[in-house]
C-alpha positions as a Python dict, from the first residue, in 0.01 Angstrom:
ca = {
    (1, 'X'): (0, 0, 0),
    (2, 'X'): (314, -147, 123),
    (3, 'X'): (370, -296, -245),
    (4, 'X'): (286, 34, -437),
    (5, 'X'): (473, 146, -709),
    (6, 'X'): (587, 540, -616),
    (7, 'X'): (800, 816, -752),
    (8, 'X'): (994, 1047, -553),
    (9, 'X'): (1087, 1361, -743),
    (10, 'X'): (1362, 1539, -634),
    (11, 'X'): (1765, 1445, -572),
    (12, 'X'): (1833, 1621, -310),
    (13, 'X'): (1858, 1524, 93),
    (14, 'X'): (1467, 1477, 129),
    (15, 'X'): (1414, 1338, -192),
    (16, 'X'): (1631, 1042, -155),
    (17, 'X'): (1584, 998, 220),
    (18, 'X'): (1227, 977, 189),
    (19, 'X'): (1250, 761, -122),
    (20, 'X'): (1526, 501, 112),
    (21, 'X'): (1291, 523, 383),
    (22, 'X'): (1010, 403, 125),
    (23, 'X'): (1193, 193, -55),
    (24, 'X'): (1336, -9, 296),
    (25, 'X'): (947, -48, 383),
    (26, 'X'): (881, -247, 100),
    (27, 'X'): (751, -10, -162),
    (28, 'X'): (895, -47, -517),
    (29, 'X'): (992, 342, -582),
    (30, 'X'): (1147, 540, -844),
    (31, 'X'): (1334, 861, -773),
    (32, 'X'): (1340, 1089, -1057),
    (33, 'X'): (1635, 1428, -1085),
    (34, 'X'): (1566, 1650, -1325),
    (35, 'X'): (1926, 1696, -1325),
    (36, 'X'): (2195, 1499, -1138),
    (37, 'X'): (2193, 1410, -798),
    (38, 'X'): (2324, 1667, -573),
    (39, 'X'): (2237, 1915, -778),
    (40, 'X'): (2085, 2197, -568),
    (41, 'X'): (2146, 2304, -233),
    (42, 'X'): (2211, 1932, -100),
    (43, 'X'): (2535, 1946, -286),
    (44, 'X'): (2695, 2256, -121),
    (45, 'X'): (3013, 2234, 73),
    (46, 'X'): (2916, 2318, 439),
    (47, 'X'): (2764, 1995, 618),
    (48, 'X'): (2663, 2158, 937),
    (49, 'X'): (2417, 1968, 1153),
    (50, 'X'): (2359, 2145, 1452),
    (51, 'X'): (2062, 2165, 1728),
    (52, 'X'): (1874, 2439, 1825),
    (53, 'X'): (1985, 2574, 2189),
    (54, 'X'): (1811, 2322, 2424),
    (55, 'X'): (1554, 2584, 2570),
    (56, 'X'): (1224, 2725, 2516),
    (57, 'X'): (1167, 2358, 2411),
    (58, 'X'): (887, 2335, 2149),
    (59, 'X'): (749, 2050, 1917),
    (60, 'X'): (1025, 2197, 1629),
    (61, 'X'): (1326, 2147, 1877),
    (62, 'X'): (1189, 1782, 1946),
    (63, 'X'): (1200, 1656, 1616),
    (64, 'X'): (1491, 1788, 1508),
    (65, 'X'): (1650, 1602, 1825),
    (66, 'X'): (1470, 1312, 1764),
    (67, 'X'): (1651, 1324, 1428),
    (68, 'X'): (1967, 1423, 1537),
    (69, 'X'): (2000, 1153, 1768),
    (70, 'X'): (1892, 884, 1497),
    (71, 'X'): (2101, 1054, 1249),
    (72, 'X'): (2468, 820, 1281),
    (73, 'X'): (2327, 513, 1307),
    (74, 'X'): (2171, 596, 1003),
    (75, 'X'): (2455, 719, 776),
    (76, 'X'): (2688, 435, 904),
    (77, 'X'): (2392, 196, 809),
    (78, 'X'): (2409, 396, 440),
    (79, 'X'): (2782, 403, 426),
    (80, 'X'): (2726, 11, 509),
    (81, 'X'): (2505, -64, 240),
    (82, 'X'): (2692, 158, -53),
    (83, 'X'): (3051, 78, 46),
    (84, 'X'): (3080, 462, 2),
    (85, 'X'): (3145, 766, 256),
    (86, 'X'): (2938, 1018, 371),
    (87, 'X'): (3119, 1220, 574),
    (88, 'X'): (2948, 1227, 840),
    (89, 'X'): (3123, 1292, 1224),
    (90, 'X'): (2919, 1380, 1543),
    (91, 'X'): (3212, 1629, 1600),
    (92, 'X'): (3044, 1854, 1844),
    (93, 'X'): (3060, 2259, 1817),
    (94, 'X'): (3198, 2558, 1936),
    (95, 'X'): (3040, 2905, 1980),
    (96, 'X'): (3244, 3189, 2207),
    (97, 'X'): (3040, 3342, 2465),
    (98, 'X'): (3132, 3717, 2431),
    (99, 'X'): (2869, 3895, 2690),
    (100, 'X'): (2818, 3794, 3113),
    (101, 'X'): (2449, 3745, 2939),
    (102, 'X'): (2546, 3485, 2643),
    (103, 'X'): (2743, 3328, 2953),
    (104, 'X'): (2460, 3293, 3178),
    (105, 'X'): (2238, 3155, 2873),
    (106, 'X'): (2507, 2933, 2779),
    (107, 'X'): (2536, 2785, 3153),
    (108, 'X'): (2127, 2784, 3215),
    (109, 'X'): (2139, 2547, 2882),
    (110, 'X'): (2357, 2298, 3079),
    (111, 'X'): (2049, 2258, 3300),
    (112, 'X'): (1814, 2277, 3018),
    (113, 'X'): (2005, 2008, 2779),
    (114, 'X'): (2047, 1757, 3057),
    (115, 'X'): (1669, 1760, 3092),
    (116, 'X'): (1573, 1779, 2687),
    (117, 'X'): (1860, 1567, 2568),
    (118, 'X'): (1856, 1303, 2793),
    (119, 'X'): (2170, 1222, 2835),
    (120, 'X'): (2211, 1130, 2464),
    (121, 'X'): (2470, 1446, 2411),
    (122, 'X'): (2565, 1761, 2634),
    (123, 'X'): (2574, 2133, 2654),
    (124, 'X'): (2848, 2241, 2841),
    (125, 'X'): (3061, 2570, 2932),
    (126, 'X'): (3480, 2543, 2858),
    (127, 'X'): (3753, 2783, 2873),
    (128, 'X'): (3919, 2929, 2563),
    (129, 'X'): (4179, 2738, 2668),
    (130, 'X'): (4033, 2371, 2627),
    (131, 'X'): (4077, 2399, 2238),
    (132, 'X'): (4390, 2596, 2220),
    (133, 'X'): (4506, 2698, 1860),
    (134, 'X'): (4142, 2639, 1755),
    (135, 'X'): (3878, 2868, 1982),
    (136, 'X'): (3886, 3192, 1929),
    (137, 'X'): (3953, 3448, 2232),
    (138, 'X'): (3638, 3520, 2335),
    (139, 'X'): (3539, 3799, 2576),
    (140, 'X'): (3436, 3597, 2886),
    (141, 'X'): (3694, 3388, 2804),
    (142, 'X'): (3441, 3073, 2799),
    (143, 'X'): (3255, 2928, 2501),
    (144, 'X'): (2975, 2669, 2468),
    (145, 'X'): (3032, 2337, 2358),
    (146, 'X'): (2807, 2071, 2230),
    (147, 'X'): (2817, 1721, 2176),
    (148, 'X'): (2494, 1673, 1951),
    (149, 'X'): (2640, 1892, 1667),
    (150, 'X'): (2786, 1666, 1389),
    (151, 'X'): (2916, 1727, 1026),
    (152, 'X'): (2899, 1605, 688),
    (153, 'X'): (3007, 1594, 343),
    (154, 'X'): (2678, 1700, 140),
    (155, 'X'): (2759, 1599, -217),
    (156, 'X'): (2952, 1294, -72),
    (157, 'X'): (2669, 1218, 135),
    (158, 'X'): (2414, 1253, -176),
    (159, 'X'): (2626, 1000, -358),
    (160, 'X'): (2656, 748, -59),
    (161, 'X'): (2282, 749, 3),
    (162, 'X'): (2213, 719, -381),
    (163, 'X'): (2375, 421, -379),
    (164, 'X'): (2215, 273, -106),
    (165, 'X'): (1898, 333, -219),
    (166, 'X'): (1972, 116, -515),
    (167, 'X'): (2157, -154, -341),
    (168, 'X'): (1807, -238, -135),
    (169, 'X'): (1639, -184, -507),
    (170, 'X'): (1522, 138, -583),
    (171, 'X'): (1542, 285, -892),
    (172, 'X'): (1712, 629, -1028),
    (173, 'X'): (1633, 817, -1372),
    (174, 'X'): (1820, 1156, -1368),
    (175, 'X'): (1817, 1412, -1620),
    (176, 'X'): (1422, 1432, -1686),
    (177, 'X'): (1094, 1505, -1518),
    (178, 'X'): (881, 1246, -1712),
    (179, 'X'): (616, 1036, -1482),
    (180, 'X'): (607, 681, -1581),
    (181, 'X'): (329, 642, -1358),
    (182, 'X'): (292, 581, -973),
    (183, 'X'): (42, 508, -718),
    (184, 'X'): (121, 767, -547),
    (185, 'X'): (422, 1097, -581),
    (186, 'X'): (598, 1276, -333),
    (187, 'X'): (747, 1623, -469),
    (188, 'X'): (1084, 1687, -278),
    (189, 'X'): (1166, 1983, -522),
    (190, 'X'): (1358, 2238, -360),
    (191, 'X'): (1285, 2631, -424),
    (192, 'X'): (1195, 2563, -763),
    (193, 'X'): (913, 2372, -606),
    (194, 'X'): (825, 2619, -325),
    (195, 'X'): (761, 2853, -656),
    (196, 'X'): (539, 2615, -818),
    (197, 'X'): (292, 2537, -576),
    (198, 'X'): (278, 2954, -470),
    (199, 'X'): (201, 3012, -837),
    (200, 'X'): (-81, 2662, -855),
    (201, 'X'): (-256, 2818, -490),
    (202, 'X'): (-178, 3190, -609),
    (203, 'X'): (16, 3282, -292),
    (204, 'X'): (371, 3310, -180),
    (205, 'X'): (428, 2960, 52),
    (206, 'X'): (812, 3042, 38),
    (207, 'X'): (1097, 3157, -117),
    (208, 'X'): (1474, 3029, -261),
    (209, 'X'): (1737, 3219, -27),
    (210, 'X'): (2073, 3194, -191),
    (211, 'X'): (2373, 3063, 6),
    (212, 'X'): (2774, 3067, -81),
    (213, 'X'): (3044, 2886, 78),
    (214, 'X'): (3371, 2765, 72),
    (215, 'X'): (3593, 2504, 82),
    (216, 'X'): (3971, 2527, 209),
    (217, 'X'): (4289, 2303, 166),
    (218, 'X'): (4353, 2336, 555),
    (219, 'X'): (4410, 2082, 804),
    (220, 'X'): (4220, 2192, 1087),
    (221, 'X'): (4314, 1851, 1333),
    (222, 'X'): (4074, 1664, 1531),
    (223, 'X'): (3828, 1995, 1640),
    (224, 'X'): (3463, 2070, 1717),
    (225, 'X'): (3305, 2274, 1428),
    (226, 'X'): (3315, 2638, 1540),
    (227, 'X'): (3074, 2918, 1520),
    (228, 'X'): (3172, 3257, 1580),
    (229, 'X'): (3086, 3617, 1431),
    (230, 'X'): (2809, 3429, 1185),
    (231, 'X'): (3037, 3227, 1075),
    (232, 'X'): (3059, 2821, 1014),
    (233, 'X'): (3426, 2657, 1004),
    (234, 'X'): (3363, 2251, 950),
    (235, 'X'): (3673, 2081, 952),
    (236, 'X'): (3613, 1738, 716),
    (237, 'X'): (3814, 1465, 660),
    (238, 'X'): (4119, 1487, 464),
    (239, 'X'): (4257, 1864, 526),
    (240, 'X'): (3950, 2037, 464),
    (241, 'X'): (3775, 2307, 580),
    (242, 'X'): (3419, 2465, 512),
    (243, 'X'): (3324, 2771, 567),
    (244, 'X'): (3002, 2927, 507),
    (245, 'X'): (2788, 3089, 379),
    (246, 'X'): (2592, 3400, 292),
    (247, 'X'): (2212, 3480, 332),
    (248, 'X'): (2100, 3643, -4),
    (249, 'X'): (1678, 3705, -42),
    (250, 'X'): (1751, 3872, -351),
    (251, 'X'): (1970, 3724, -587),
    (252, 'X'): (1969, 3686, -1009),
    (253, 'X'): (2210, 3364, -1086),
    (254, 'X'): (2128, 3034, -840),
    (255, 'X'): (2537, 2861, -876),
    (256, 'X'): (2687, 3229, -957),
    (257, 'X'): (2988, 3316, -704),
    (258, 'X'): (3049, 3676, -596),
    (259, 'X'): (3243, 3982, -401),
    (260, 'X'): (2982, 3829, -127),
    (261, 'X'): (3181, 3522, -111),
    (262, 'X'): (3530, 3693, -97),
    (263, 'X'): (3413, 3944, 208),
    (264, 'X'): (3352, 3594, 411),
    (265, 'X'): (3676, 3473, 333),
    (266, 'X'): (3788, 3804, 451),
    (267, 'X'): (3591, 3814, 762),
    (268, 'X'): (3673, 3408, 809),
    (269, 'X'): (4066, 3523, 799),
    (270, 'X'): (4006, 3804, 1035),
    (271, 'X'): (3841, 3529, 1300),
    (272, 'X'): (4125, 3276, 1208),
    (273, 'X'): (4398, 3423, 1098),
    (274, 'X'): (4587, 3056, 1010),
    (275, 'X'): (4331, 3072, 708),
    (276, 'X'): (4526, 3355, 550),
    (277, 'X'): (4656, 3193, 262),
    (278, 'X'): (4526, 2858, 216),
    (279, 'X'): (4393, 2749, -154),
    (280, 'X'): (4052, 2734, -202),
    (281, 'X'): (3938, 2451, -309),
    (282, 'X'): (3581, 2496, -373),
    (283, 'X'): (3342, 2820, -464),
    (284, 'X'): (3006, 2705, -442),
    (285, 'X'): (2646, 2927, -476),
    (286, 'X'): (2314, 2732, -416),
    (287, 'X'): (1963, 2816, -374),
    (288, 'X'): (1799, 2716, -50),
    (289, 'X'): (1385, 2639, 6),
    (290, 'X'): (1241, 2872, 293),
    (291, 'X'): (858, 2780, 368),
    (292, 'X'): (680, 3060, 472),
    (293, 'X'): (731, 2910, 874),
    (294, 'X'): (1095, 2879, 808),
    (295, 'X'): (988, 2491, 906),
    (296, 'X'): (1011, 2210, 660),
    (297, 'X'): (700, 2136, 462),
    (298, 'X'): (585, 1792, 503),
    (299, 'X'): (212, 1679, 406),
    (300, 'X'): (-40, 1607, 167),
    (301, 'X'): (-34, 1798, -126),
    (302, 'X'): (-364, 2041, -141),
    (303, 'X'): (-459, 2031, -487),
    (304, 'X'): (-356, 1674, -542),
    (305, 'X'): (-456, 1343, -433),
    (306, 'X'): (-196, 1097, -335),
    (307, 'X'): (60, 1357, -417),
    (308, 'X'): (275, 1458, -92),
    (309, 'X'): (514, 1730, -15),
    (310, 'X'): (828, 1712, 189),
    (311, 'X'): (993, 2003, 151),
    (312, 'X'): (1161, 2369, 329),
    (313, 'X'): (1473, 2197, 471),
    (314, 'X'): (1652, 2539, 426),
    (315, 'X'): (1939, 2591, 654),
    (316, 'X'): (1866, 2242, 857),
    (317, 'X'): (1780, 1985, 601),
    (318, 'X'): (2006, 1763, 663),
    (319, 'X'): (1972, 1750, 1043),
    (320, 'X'): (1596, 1684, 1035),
    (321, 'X'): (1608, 1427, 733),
    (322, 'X'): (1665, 1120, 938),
    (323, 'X'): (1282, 1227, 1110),
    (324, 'X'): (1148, 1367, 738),
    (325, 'X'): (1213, 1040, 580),
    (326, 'X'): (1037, 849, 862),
    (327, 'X'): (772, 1025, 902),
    (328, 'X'): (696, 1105, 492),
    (329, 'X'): (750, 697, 464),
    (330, 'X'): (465, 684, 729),
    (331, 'X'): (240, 891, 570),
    (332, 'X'): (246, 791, 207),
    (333, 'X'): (256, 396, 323),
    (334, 'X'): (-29, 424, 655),
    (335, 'X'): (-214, 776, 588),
    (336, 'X'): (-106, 873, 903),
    (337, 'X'): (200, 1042, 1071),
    (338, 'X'): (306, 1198, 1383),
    (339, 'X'): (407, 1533, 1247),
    (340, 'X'): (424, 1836, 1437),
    (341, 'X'): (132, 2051, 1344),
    (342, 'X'): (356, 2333, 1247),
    (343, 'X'): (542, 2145, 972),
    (344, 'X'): (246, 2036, 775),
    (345, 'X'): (162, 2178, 444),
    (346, 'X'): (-157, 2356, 553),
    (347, 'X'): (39, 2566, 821),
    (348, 'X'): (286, 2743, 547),
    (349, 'X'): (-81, 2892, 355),
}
């Protein structure tokens, strides 16, 4: 099948990393946006790719490592190939430590990273003090600090690895759904999707949670990403700053901006009050998919022959891609892939 022609439906961060991956294998394939590319929640402002804390280690923590780890030779390989920028920084993270308890977790995951990371980033413990002007004061005075965590520009990063896909020859048709015909499909369609195939099996396999964020005109420096109160800040290049986002299960209008989004500016000035005052560059509202396992969706589809699913990226799509592609390419190309039981399709019905 290495020579098959497929479509890949879908433009957003699975879509076309599955459809690269393909495509780089030696499969002729098409990706096909019914609007632009970008256009959902891969084109939001944030950019956070962060780990999961490096205990209770389970078969989800692994391959989101594994795809961590893999993730910057891969965008400087797709910055490479489309002469474009993606944003992307392993930048490392802050989080203040405000209990003795989140302390002692936060030095047991030394111990625990050290083993599961191995020696590809670190976990470690710092004082407030180590990133003056940028940590906040926490409690304990300490916060954890990561070296795994990276960031990067989402729409930016769309674009870059658009264009890479077609510089190694695959093909793009945006603005339509229309099938010209494949060997075999793989449906990388967001929410929207999620909704079809609960209304095809007549059960609820997951949901669209809405998300806003912001971007600032404020130059942050050279600074971890920071997490505090529920909170993102991602500095990006250029005097930027993200900052996101709301959780919203019930919503009406998927791009719509609200009060919600003006209480986290409020709340992000209260945490850093050097925000107070810089323009806004961005408002942005998007619609992320949540499988049922809160676990990305990968698999066969179960009414469809040689139709796959890789979907459910939800808040970590773009961490886990790098692995998604990979493993998606290996399925659709070899009928077989090492994916973790929890993450196939049958597991979210």
């Amino acid at each position: 099948m290495a020579t098959a022609d497929i479509e890949v439906f879908g433009g957003g961060i699975f879509g076309l990393t599955v459809a690269f991956f393909l495509q780089e294998r030696g499969a002729q394939v098409r990706l096909i946006e019914k609007r632009v590319i970008g256009a959902g929640a891969s084109g939001g402002v944030l950019g956070a790719l962060a780990p999961h804390t490096p205990d209770n280690w389970n078969d989800k923590k692994q391959f989101q490592f594994e795809s961590l780890i893999a993730t910057p030779d891969f965008w400087a390989k797709v910055d490479r190939l489309s002469g474009l920028r993606s944003g992307f920084g392993q930048i490392g993270r802050l989080v203040p430590l405000e209990t003795p308890r989140e302390l002692e977790l936060a030095q047991m995951r030394v111990k625990t990273a050290a083993e599961f990371w191995r020696g590809h980033a670190e976990w470690r413990v710092v004082e407030n003090s180590e990133f003056e002007g940028w940590a906040v004061q926490s409690a304990s005075g300490f916060h954890s600090f990561d070296t795994l965590s990276a960031r990067i520009s989402p729409r930016a990063a769309c674009a870059t690895l658009a264009a890479a896909f077609q510089a190694i020859g695959g093909t793009i048709v945006e603005g339509t759904t229309a099938s010209k015909g494949a060997a075999a499909e793989v449906w990388c369609t967001g929410f929207e999707g999620l909704d079809d195939l609960s209304r095809d099996l007549g059960q609820v396999v997951g949901i669209g949670e809405k998300g806003q964020g912001l971007l600032l005109d404020y130059q942050a420096g050279d600074v971890p990403q920071l997490f505090a109160s529920g909170v993102h800040f991602i500095p990006h290049a250029g005097g930027k700053l993200a900052i996101g986002s709301t959780s919203e299960r019930d919503w009406q209008e998927a791009d719509s901006t609200d009060d919600q989004l003006e209480e986290l500016l409020r709340k992000a000035c209260g945490i850093c009050p050097s925000l107070q005052g810089a323009p806004v560059l961005k408002r942005w509202a998007g619609v992320r998919p949540r499988a049922n396992k809160r676990t990305p969706m990968l698999g066969r589809h179960p009414l469809h022959d040689d139709v796959f699913i890789a979907n459910g990226g939800f808040k970590i799509g773009f961490g886990v891609a790098v692995k998604a592609g990979e493993v998606m390419a290996d399925l659709v190309l070899n009928g077989a892939a090492d994916i973790p039981e929890g993450f196939l399709v049958e597991a979210h019905i």
